[in-house]
C-alpha positions as CSV (number, residue, x, y, z in Angstrom):
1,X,25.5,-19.4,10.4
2,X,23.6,-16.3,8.5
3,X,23.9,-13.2,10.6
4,X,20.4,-11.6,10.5
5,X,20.3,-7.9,9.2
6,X,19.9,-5.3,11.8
7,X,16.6,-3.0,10.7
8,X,15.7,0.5,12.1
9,X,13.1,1.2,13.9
10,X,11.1,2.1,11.0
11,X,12.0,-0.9,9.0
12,X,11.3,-3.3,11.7
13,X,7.8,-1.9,12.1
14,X,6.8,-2.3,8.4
15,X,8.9,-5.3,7.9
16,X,5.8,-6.5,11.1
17,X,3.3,-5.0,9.4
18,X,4.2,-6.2,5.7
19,X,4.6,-10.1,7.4
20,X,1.2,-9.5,9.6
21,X,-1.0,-8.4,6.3
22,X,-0.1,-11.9,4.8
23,X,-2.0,-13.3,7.8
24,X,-5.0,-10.7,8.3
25,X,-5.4,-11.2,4.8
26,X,-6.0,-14.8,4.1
27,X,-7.8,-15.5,7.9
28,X,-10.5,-14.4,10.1
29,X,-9.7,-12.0,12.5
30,X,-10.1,-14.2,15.6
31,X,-7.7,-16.9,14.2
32,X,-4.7,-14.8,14.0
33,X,-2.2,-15.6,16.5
34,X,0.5,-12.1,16.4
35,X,3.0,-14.5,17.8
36,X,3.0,-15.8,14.4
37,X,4.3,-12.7,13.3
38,X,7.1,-12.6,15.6
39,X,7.9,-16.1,14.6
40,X,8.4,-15.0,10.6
41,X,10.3,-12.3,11.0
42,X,12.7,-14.5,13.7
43,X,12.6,-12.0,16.5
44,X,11.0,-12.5,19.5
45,X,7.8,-11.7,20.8
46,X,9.0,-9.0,23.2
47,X,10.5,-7.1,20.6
48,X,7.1,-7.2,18.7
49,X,4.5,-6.4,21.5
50,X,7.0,-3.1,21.6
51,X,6.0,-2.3,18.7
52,X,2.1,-3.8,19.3
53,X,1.1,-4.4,22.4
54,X,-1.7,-6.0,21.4
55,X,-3.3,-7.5,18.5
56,X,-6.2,-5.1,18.1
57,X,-3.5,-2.5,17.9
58,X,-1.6,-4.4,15.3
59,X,-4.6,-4.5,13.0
60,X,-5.5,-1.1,13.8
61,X,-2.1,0.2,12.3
62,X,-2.2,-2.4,9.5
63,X,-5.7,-0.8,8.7
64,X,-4.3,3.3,9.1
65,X,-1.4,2.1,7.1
66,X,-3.3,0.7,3.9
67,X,-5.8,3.7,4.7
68,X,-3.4,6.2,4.3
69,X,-1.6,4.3,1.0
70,X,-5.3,3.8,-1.0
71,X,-5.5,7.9,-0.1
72,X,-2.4,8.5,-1.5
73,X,-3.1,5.8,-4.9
74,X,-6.9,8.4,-5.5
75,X,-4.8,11.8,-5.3
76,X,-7.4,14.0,-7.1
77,X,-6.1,15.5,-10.3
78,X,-8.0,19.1,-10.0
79,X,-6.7,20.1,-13.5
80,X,-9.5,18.2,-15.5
81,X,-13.2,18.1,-15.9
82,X,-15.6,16.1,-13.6
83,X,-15.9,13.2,-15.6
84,X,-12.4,12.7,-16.2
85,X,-12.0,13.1,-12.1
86,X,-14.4,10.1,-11.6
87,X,-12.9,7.7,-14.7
88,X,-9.3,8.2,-13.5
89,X,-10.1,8.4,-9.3
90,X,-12.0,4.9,-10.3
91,X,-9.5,3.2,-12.1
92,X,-6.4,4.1,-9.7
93,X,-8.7,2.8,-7.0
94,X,-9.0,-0.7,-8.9
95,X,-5.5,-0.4,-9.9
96,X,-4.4,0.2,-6.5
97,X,-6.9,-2.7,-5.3
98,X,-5.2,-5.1,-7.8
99,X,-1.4,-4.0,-6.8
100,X,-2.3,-4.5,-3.3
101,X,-4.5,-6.9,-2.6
102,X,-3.3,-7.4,1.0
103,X,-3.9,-4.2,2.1
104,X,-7.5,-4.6,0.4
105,X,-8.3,-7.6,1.8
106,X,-7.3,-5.8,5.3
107,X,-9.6,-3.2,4.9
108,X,-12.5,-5.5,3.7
109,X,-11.7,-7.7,7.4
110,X,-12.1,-5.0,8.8
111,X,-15.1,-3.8,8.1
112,X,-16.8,-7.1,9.4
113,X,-14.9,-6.5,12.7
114,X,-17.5,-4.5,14.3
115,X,-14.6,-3.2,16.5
116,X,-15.4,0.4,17.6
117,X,-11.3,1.6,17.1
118,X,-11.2,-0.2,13.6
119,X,-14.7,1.0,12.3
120,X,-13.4,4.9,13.2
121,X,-10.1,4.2,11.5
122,X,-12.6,3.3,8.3
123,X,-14.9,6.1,9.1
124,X,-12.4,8.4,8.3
125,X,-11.0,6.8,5.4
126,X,-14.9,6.9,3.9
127,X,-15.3,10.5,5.0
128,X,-11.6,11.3,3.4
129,X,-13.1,10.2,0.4
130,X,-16.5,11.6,0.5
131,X,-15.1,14.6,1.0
132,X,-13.1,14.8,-2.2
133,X,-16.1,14.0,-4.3
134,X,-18.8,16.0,-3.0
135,X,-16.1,18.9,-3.6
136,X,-16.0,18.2,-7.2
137,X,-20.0,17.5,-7.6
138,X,-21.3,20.7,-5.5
139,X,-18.0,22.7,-5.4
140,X,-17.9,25.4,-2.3
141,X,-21.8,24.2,-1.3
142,X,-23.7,22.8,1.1
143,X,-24.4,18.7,0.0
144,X,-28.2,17.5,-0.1
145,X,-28.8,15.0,2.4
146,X,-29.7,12.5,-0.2
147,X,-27.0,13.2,-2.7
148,X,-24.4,12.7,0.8
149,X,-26.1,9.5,1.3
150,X,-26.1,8.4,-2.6
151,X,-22.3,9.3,-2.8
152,X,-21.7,7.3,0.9
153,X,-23.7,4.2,-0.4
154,X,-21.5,4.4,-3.9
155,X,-18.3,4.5,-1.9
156,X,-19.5,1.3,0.3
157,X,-20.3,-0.6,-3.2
158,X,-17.1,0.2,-4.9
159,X,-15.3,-1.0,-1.6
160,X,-16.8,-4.5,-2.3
161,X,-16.7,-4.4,-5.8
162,X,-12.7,-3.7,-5.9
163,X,-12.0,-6.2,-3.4
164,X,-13.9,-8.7,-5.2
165,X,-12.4,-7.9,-8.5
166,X,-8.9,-7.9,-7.1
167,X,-8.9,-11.4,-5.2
168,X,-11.9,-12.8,-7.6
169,X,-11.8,-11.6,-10.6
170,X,-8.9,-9.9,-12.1
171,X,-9.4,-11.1,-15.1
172,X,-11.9,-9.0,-16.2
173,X,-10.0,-5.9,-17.7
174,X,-10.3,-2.6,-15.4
175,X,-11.9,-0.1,-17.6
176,X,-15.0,-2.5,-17.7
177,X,-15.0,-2.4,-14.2
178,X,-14.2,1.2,-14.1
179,X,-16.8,2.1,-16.3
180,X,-19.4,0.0,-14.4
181,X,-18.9,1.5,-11.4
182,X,-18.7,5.1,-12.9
183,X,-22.2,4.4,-14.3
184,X,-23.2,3.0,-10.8
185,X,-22.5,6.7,-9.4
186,X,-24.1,8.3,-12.4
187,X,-27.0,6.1,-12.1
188,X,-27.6,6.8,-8.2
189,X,-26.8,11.0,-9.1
190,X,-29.6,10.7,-11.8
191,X,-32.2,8.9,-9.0
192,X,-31.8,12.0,-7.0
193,X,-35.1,14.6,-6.8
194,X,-34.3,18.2,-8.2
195,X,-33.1,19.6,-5.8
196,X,-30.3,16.8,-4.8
197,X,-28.8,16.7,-8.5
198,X,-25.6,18.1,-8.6
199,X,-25.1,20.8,-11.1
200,X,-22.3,18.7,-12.7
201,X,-24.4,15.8,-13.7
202,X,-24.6,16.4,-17.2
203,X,-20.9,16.7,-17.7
204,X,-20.8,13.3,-15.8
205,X,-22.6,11.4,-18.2
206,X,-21.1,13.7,-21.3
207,X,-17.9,14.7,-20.7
């Protein structure tokens, strides 16, 4: 008889995690049975509701977890221009989407949970985010409402359009993609009054 391999603590948890994003990922929410979980990796329940009591807790730190990896993947690279920021923070978001699919599919569940813990967990991936590029479009200033809201809307769309080019579509080569949703930012920058333009628009849609 095979002897099982003894894990650490830590490799027991994201050995759970790794087995419980197959199942998040491919069903709804309500038909996931964690049990299952406990069944795959042949330990027993016990051992997993110590890790997870519960499975609103399990998907919360299968969400934090792909969170904190797709924050990671969209480092910033401060050392070049504005428009080479948005290409290259596009494209290793889509190339992240497309080398983890679970995860993206996790975070795309769980936006449809309408589960107050999950949709903070997203809240602050979103406002991670937000953050990074309204510090590259008004550097050191205050954000226009509407330019807040324009970048917060672009953020939503290229949520949907990665997941859906990931498990979709991936045959449609990234820098179309890339440069589609680039030009849906631009676009949305350029609908702005005035006074909500960023000062680094032009070098957007120039280089």
């Amino acid at each position: 008889m095979a002897t099982r391999t003894r894990l650490s603590p830590e490799q027991r948890r994201a050995q759970l995690l790794h087995l419980g994003a197959q199942l998040f990922a491919t069903q709804p929410y309500e038909d996931v049975h964690i049990e299952r979980v406990a069944e795959m990796a042949e330990v027993s329940r016990g051992l997993l509701y110590h890790y997870f009591p519960n499975k609103r807790a399990f998907f919360a730190a299968l969400l934090a977890q792909a969170a904190e990896q797709l924050a990671q993947a969209t480092t910033p690279k401060p050392d070049v221009g504005p428009r080479e920021q948005l290409l290259d923070g596009v494209e290793s978001y889509l190339r992240h989407c497309a080398a983890n699919r679970l995860g993206v599919s996790t975070i795309h569940r769980g936006a449809a949970s309408g589960d107050p813990e999950i949709e903070a967990i997203l809240e602050e991936s979103t406002r991670l985010h937000e953050e990074r590029i309204l510090a590259v479009l008004v550097p050191g200033q205050e954000p226009h409402p509407l330019l807040t809201l324009a970048v917060r809307g672009w953020l939503l769309h290229l949520r949907t359009v990665g997941h859906e080019w990931a498990t979709t579509a991936p045959d449609v080569p990234v820098d179309e993609v890339r440069d589609m949703c680039a030009g849906a930012l631009v676009g949305a920058l350029e609908a702005l009054p005035p006074e909500g333009r960023p000062a680094v628009l032009a070098s957007l849609i120039s280089g």
